[in-house]
N, C-alpha and C positions, 0 to 999 in steps of 0.2 A: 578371102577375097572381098574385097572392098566395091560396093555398087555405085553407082554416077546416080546422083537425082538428076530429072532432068529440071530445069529451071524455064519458066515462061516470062517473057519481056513484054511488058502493057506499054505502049506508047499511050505517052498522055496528050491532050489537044491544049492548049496554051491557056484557055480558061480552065480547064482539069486540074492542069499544073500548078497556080494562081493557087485555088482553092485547096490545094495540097498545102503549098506553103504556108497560107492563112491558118489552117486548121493544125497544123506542127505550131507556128509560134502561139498558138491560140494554147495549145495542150501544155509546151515546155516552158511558155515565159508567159502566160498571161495578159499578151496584147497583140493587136493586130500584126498582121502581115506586113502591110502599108507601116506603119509604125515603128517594124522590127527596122524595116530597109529605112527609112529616117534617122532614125538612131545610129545602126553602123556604119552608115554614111558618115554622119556627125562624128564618129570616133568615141559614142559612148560604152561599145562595151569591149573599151583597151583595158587593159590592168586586171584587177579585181573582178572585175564583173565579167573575167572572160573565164564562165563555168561550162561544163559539158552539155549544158543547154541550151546556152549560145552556140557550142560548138553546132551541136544538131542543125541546129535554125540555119546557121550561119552557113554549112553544105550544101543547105537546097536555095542559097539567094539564088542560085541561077533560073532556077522554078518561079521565083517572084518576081520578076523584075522582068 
């Protein structure tokens, strides 16, 4: 028989959230938050530069913006 974890849900406050974001692009790509959403804005990380650390980043833009 297979047990259920249960799972707890943190609702984040919008400056929480922000600071989430900041600190993932900080950890996976080495530049700001602000920066990150500049950038894919722009269309730079199409092609090549779209690695699974963009991917990361690029999940929680709803977090940054």
């Amino acid at each position: 028989m297979t047990r259920s974890k249960t799972v707890q849900v943190k609702k984040l406050t919008t400056d929480q959230a922000k600071k989430m974001f900041h600190r993932q692009a900080k950890h996976y790509l080495k530049i700001s938050g602000k920066e990150f959403i500049q950038k894919w804005d722009a269309g730079q990380f199409n092609g090549e530069t779209y690695t699974p650390a963009v991917t990361r980043v690029a999940m929680l833009l709803p977090f940054g913006r």
